[in-house]
C-alpha positions in Angstrom: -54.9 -47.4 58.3 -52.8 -49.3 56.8 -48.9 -48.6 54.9 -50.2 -48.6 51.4 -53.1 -46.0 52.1 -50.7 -44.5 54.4 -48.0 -44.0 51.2 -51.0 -43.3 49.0 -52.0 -40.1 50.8 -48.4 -39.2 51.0 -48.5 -39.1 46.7 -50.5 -36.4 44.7 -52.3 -37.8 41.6 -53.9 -34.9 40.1 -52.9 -31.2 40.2 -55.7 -28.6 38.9 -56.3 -24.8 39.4 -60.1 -23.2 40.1 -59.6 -19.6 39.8 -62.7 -18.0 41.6 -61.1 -14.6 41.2 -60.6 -12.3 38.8 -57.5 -10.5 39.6 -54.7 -13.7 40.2 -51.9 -13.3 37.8 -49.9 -16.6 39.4 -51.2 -19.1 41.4 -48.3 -21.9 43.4 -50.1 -25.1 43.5 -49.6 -26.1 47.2 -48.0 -29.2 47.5 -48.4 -29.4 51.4 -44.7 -31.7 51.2 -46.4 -34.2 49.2 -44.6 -35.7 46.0 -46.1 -36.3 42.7 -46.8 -39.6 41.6 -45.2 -41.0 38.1 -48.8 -41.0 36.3 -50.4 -38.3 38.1 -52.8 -36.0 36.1 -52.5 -32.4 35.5 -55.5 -30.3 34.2 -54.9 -27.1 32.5 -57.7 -25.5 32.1 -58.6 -22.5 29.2 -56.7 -19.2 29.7 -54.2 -20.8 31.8 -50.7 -22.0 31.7 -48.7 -24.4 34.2 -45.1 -24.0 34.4 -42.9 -27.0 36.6 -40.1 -25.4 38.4 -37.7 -28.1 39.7 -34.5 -26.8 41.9 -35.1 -23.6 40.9 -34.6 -24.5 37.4 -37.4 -24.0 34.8 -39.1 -27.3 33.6 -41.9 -28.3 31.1 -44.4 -25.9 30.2 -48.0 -27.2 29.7 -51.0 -25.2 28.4 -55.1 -26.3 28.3 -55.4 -29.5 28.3 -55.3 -33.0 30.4 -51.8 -34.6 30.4 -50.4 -38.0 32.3 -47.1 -36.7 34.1 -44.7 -39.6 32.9 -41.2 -39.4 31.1 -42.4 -39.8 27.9 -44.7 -36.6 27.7 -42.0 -34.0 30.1 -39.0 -34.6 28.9 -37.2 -31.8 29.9 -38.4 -32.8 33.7 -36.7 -36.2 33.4 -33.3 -34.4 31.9 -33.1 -31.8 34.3 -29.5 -31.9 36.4 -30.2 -33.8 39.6 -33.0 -36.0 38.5 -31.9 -39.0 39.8 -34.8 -41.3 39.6 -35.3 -40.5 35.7 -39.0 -39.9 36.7 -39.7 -43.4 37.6 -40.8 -42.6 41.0 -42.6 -39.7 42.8 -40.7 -36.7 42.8 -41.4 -33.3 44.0 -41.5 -30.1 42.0 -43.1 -26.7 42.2 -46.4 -26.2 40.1 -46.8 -22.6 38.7 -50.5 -21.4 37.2 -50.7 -18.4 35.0 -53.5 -16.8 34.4 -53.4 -15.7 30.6 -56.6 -14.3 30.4 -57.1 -10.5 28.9 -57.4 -7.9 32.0 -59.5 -5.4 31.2 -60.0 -2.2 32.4 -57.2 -1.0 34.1 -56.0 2.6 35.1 -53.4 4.7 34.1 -52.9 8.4 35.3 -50.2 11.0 35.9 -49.7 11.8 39.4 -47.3 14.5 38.6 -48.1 17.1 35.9 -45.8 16.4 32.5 -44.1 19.2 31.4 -44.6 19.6 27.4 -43.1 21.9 24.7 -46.4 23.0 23.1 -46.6 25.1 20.0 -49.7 27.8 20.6 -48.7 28.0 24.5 -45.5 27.1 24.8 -44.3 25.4 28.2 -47.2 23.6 29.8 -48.5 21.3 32.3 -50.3 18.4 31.2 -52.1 16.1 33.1 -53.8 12.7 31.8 -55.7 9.4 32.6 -57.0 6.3 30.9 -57.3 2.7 30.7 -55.3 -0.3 29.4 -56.0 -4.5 29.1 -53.3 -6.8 29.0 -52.1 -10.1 28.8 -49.4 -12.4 30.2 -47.6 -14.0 26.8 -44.0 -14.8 28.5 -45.3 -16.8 31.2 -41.3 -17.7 32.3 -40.0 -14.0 31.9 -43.1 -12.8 33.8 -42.6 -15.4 36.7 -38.7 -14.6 36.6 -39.2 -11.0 36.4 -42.5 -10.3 38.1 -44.2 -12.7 39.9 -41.2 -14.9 41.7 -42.0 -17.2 43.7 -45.2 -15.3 45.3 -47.5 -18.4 46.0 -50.7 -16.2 44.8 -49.6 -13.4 43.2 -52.4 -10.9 42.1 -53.1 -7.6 40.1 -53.1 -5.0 42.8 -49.7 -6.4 43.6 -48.3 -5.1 40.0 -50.9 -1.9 39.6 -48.2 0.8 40.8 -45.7 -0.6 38.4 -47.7 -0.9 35.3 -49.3 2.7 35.9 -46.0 3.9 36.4 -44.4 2.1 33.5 -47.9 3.8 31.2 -46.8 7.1 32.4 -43.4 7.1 31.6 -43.6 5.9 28.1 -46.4 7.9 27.4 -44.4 11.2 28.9 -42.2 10.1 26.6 -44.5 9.5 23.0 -46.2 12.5 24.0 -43.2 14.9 24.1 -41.6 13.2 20.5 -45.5 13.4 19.0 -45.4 17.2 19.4 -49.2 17.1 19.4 -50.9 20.1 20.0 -52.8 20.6 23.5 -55.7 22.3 21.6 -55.7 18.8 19.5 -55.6 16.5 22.6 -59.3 16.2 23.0 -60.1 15.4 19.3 -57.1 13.6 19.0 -57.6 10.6 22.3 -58.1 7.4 20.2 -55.7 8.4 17.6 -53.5 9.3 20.4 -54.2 5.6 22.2 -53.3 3.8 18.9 -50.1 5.5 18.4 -48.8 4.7 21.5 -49.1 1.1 21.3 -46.2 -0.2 19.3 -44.0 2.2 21.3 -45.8 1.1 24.7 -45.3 -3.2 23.9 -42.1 -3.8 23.1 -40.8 -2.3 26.3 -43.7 -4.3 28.2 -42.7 -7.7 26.6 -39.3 -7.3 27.1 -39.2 -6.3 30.5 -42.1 -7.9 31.8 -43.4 -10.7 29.6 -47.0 -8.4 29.2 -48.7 -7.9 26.3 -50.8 -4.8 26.1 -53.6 -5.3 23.9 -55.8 -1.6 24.1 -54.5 1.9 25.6 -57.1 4.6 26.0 -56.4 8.5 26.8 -59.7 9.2 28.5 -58.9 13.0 29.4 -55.9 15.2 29.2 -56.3 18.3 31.2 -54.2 21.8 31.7 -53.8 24.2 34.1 -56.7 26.6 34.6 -54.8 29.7 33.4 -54.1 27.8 30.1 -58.1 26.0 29.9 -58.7 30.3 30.3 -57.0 30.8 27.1 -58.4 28.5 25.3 -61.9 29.5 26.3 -61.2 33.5 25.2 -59.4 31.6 21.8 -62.6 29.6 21.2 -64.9 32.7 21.9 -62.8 34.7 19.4 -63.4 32.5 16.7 -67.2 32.6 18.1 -67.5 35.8 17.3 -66.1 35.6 14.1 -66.5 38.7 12.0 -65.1 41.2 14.3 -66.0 44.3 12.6 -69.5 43.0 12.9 -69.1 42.5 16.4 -68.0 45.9 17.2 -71.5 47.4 15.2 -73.5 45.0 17.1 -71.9 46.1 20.8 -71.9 49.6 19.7 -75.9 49.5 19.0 -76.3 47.8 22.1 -74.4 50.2 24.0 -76.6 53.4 22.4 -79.4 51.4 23.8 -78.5 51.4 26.9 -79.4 54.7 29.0 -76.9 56.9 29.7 -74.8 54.9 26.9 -73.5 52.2 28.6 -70.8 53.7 30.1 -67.3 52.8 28.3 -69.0 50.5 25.7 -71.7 54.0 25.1 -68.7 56.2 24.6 -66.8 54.0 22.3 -70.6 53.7 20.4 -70.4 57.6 20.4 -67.2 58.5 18.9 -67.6 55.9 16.4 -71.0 57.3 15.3 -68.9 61.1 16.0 -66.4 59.5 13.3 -68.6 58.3 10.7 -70.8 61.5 10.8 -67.3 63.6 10.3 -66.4 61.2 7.6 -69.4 62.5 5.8 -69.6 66.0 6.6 -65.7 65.9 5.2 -67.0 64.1 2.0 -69.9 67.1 1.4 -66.9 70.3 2.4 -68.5 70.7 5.7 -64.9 71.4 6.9 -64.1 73.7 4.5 -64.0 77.3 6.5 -64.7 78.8 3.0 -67.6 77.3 1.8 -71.0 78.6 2.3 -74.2 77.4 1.6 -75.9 77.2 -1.9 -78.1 80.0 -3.0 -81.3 78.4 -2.6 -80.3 75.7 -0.1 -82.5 74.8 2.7 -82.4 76.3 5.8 -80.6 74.5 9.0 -83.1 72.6 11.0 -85.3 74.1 13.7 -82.5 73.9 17.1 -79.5 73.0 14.7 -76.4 75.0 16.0 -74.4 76.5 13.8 -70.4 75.6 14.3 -68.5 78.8 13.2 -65.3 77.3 12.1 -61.4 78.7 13.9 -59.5 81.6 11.8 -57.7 79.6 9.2 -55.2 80.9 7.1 -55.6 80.6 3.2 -53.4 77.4 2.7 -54.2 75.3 5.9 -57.4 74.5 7.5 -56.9 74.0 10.9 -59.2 73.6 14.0 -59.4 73.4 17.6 -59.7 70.4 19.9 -63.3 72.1 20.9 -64.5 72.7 17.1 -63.7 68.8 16.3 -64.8 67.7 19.7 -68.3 69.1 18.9 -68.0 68.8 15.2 -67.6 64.4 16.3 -69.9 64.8 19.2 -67.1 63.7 22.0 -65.5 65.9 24.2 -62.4 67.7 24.2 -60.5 65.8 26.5 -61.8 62.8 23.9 -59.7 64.5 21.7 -56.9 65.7 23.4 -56.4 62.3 24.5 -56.2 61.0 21.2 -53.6 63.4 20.3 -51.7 62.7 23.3 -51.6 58.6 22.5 -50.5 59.6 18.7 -53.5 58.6 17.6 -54.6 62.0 16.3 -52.0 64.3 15.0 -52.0 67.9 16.5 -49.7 70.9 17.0 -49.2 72.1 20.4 -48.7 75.8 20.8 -48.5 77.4 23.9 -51.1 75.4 25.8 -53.1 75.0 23.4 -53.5 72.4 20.4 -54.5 73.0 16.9 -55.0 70.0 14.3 -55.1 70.3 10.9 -58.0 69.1 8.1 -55.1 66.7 6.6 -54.3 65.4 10.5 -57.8 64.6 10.9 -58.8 62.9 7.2 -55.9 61.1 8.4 -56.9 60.1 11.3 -60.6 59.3 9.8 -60.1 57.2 7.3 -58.4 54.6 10.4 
């Protein structure tokens, strides 16, 4: 071989970048010692940028296209402090690729609960996860900041560091949002959007990264507070709640032996609304008696001969209204004993008055 093919392999003539991946963020053209030749051809293809680094120093920056490396298209290569040659003969100089493609698809997640002020629950714990695309825009800042002087730099490398950078700026937009947990789940793209021009300007500056999407996929709470909100959802469900009392207290009386608790709650409320009615036609009333003419009581109807009563106050037992509402007397005296019922305790015995128990009917 002779000198002149010798000194031609020694001189690189065109510098070019396949990327057969899909994750590089930086690629260092290897230069394997060689200079590059005054004329040589660089090829930059679509979605790519080249940046010449010369003694550490940032040089020209090229994007897609095909350019003849010569003085008269770098000039801040043949200016650069300790260019002696003025780029009339080979030199040497670091080639830098960046990718500038959009990445898509990346995750985001908390790790660690965030603690938020919220207003139906108060303090909770709230945990999310999404997705985000990016692109490089800064391609010096993101070299000088990120990448270095890594000769193939790729995404997995920086993952950790964007996810955590997502998190905290999130945490952060979350908290000064003050949007309800309950609203979280209806709330994800508006949520996504928000958080954009608070989540880019920190990205730019720090890193050279523009973030072009950011999606909250899920945001999930504790299981004692996803319980609350379950029996919150089922109460507005059920929606008319008087209704929904009548409706379990008919299925209750259907239920043999009346359905235990929910049977005796069915009871005294049918008890109450029959003595509601027998109040309304003087039923109470010791000193009434039954029309001349009036029909007889039913076949197996028990008569209820009513306490001793004085002339001014009508007052009963806790056995005459225990029968008289069809629950039994330690119904009653357990109603007196919450408040719930008024009654006078003499001795050991109570006595309730007609005006205690209107009272205590018409709740």
């Amino acid at each position: 071989m002779g000198l002149l093919d010798y000194l031609s392999g020694q001189f690189i003539e065109i510098i070019e970048w396949t990327d057969d991946s899909r994750d590089t963020l930086s690629y260092r053209w290897p230069d394997n010692d060689k200079e590059i030749k005054n004329g040589a051809q660089l090829i930059v293809r679509e979605s790519q940028t080249a940046q010449f680094i010369y003694v550490g120093q940032f040089g020209d920056t090229f994007t897609p296209g095909k350019y003849s490396l010569t003085t008269d298209n770098i000039p801040i290569m043949s200016t650069l402090k300790g260019w002696k040659y003025g780029f009339n003969s080979p030199f040497k100089a670091d080639v830098y690729f960046i990718n500038t493609r959009l990445f898509t698809g990346n995750k985001w997640g908390t790790s660690n609960p965030i603690m938020m002020r919220d207003t139906d629950f108060g303090i909770v714990r709230v945990r999310a996860f999404g997705t985000f695309d990016f692109r490089i825009t800064d391609v010096k800042l993101f070299l000088k900041e990120v990448a270095g002087s890594d000769q193939h730099f790729r995404l997995d490398e920086f993952a950790d560091t964007m996810r955590s950078r997502m998190v905290s700026i999130f945490s952060d937009a979350l908290a000064s949002a003050k949007v309800p947990v309950l609203d979280l789940a209806t709330r994800y793209t508006e949520v996504g959007e928000a958080l954009l021009p608070l989540i880019n300007p920190a990205m730019q500056a720090k890193y050279g990264i523009e973030v072009t999407s950011f999606i909250l996929e899920n945001a999930s709470v504790p299981p004692e507070v996803e319980a609350a909100i379950d029996k919150r959802s089922s109460m507005g469900a059920i929606g008319n709640l008087n209704d929904y009392v009548k409706f379990q207290m008919a299925q209750g009386m259907g239920q043999p032996g009346g359905g235990g608790a929910g049977g005796t709650a069915a009871e005294m409320a049918v008890g109450f609304s029959m003595a509601q009615q027998m109040m309304q036609s003087g039923a109470f009333n010791p000193n009434s008696t039954t029309p001349t003419g009036g029909s007889p009581l039913p076949v197996g109807t028990i008569p209820v001969a009513p306490a001793p009563v004085s002339s001014a106050v009508e007052i009963f037992t806790p056995a005459q209204v225990a029968q008289t509402l069809g629950v039994t007397e330690a119904d009653v005296i357990s109603s007196i004993d919450s408040g719930d019922l008024k009654g006078k305790k003499i001795g050991s015995a109570y006595r309730i008055t007609k005006a205690a128990l209107d009272e205590f009917l018409s709740h």
